[in-house]
Phi, psi and omega in degrees: 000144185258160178285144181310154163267139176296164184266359149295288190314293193306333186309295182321306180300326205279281152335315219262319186273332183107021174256075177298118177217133179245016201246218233266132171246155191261098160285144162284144186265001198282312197311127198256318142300279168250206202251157192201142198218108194253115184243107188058245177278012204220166199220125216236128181238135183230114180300127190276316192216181184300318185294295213294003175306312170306302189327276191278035222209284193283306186310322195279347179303316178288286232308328186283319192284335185263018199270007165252338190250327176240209204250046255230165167267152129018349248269105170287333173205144164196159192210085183270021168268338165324175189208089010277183181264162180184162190232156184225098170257179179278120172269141167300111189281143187143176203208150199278165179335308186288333169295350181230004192298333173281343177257010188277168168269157148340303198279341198278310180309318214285317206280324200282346179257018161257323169285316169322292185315328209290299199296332158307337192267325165313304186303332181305300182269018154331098182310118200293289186021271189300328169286291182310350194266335157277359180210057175028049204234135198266115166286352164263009183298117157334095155273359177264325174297330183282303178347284174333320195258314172281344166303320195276346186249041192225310176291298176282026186266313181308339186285285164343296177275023174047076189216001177192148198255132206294341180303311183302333179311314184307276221313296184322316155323328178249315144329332181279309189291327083063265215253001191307285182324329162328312230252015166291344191248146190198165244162067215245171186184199202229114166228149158265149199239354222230052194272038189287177188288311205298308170268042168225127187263152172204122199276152157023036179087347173278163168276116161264321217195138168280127174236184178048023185288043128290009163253083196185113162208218194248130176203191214251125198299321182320312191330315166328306191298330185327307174325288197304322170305294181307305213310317185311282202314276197280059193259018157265001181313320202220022188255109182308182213289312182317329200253005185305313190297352186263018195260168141219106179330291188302021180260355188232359177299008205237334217291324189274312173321302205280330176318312169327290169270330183265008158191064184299345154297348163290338177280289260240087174226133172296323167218072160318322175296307212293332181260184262009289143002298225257302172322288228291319168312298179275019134311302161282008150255339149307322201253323169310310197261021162266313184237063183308343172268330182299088166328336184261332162283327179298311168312346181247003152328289182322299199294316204271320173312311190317000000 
């Protein structure tokens, strides 16, 4: 883990890059992987750890590769050898999705989750080539092996860490033999998977803006729902703390429907539920052995082991 930075140190990088700004910096509570810091007009994103050095490597990648098609930042500096590493972008004018999602009308939810599909579907169709080839990814990757495979090193690092119980070892065991042949069938492009409201900003009812595509890899397009499912199930999942209070389950019950219509081809897998199935466990067994204390990832063990 890297020490977080004082705000002498971001001034000094902020002098060091040519952005002399002096006035007031805002750290963000949102950043769940980093740390993100908004100084004027510009948004300071800083890697936490050893991993998010890649992290923020892909993200300033896309950010390039989409910088003609979506609504994507900026990027003006970025220095990932540094320690920690970190990018400097153009803030996007808007305020994300979940601060306006209880006042929105229906058709207002309905039109902001078609302009999302539009830009899943821009991303989709993105020649994969040039990431995988910068970012070392097997342009021919198994997609029931890769799944298959981060479920299994996800279940014995939980297994390691005494966090699930061998009746649960079976069921996982028995759901992968269960549901494995889903995942034989693929679809596979450059998806972003991680298209929760915090990362989508929005002026007056319109979309400005996109965040986080370091969750963008070359993977089977369906992937995308595992998300869109939890928000249903879960829609306080991924919602910073200031904006919880504005959440209500029956406002995302419609969120897979409009999912639906407007890109109906992430549906058309012959046994979708069953790779659904199969995501939402090695999600949950992933965040259980990151966060081994948190009560709600073990309760949502339970509920997905059913």
């Amino acid at each position: 883990m890297f020490n977080q930075l004082s705000n002498d140190q971001i001034k000094k990088i902020l002098i060091e890059k040519g952005l002399n700004y002096f006035g007031e910096i805002i750290k963000s509570n949102v950043g769940f992987s980093n740390d993100v810091y908004f100084v004027g007009n510009h948004v300071l994103k800083v890697g936490k750890s050893e991993e998010d050095r890649n992290f923020l490597r892909r993200e300033a990648f896309f950010y390039g590769l989409f910088a003609n098609k979506l609504p994507v930042p900026k990027v003006i500096v970025k220095d990932f050898s540094s320690n920690p590493p970190y990018f400097i972008y153009k803030k996007i004018v808007g305020t994300n999705l979940y601060t306006h999602w209880h006042q929105y009308t229906n058709q207002q939810r309905r039109n902001a989750v078609r302009c999302i599909c539009e830009y899943l579907c821009l991303i989709n169709l993105e020649d994969p080539r040039p990431y995988c080839e910068k970012f070392g990814v097997d342009p021919n990757r198994d997609w029931q092996n890769y799944v298959l495979a981060k479920l299994e090193k996800w279940k014995q690092q939980a297994v390691k860490q005494d966090l699930i119980s061998n009746s649960q070892v079976g069921r996982i065991n028995e759901l992968v033999e269960v549901h494995k042949d889903s995942l034989k069938e693929s679809k596979m492009a450059l998806t972003y998977y991680d298209p929760h409201f915090d990362n989508i900003l929005v002026k007056n009812g319109e979309v400005t803006g996109i965040l986080d595509l370091e969750r963008t890899d070359y993977l089977s397009i369906d992937f995308v729902l595992d998300l869109a499912k939890r928000m249903v199930d879960y829609p306080t999942k991924y919602v910073s703390e200031e904006s919880k209070n504005l959440i209500k389950k029956e406002d995302y019950n419609q969120l897979l429907k409009w999912y639906k219509e407007f890109y109906p081809q992430l549906f058309e897998f012959d046994q979708l539920e069953k790779r659904l199935k199969l995501y939402g466990v090695r999600y949950t067994l992933k965040i259980l052995t990151m966060f081994p204390r948190s009560k709600q990832a073990k309760s949502e063990l339970v509920e997905v082991l059913r």
